[in-house]
N, C-alpha and C positions, 0 to 999 in steps of 0.2 A: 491430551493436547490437540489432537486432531479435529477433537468435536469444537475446540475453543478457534481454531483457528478456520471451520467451516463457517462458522455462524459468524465471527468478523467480516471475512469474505465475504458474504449471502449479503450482510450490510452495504456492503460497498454498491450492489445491484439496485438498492433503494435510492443509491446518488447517481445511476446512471446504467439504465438496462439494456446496453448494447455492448455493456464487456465482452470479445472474444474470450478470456480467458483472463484468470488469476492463479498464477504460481506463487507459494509462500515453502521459502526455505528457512528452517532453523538446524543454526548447527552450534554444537556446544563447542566452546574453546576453555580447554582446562587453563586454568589459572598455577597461582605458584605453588599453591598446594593443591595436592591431589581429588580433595576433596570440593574442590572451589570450581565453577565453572563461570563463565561469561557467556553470551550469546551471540552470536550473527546471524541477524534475520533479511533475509533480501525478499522483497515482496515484487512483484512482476505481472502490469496489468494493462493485459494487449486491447487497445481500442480502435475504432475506426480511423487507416493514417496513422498509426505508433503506438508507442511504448509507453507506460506508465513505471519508473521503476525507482524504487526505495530500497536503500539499502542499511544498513546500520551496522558499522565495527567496531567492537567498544576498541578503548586506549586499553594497551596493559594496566592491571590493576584498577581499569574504573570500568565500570558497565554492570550491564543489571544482571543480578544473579537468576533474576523467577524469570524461568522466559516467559510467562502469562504475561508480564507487566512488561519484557521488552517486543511480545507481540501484538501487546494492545497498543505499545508508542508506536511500532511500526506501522502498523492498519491504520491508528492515527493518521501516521505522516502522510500514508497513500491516501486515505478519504482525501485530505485537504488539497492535494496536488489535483487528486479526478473533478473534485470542485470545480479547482481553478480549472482546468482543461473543461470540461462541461460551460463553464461561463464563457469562456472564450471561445469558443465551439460556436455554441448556442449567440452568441456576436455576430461570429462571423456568419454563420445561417442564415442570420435577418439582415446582414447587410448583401446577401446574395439573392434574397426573395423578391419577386418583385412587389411594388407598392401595391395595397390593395386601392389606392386611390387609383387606379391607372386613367 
C-alpha cells in the first residue's frame, strides 16, 4: 500500500511542483463485524501560503472497504482541489505581473 500511495502522491507533483510536502494517512475503522473494515484516509498537502487537505470518514456501515479504491478517491479529491488552487494561484500571479506592454 505504501508503494500505491508514493506513486499517487509523485502525481500530484505533475499538477504542481512546488509541494512543500504531502502527508497521506490511512487508518482502518473496524466495522460491526470483526472481519469488515472501512477507511479514513486524510491527505495533507502543504503549498506556498497553506494547506491543501482532504479528508474522508466513511458513515457507519457505508464506506469503501479496499483502501486502494478509498485512496485512489482521496488523491482524486486532492488532485482536483491543487488544480483548483494552481488556477487561482496562477490568476492571481498575472494579475500581479506587470504588463509586458509597459
Amino acid at each position: 500500500m505504501e508503494e500505491v500511495v508514493r506513486s499517487l502522491a509523485a502525481d500530484l507533483e505533475s499538477v504542481y511542483d512546488r509541494i512543500a510536502r504531502c502527508d497521506v494517512i490511512v487508518e482502518a475503522l473496524r466495522g460491526h463485524q470483526l472481519t469488515t473494515h472501512r477507511y479514513r484516509i486524510r491527505v495533507s498537502i502543504a503549498v506556498p501560503g497553506g494547506e491543501i487537505v482532504v479528508s474522508r470518514d466513511p458513515e457507519p456501515g457505508v464506506g469503501q472497504e479496499d483502501p486502494l479504491v478509498a485512496l485512489r478517491e482521496s488523491l482524486g479529491a486532492a488532485r482536483s482541489r491543487l488544480e483548483y488552487y494552481v488556477q487561482r494561484n496562477l490568476r492571481d500571479d498575472d494579475a500581479l505581473r506587470p504588463s509586458a506592454r509597459g
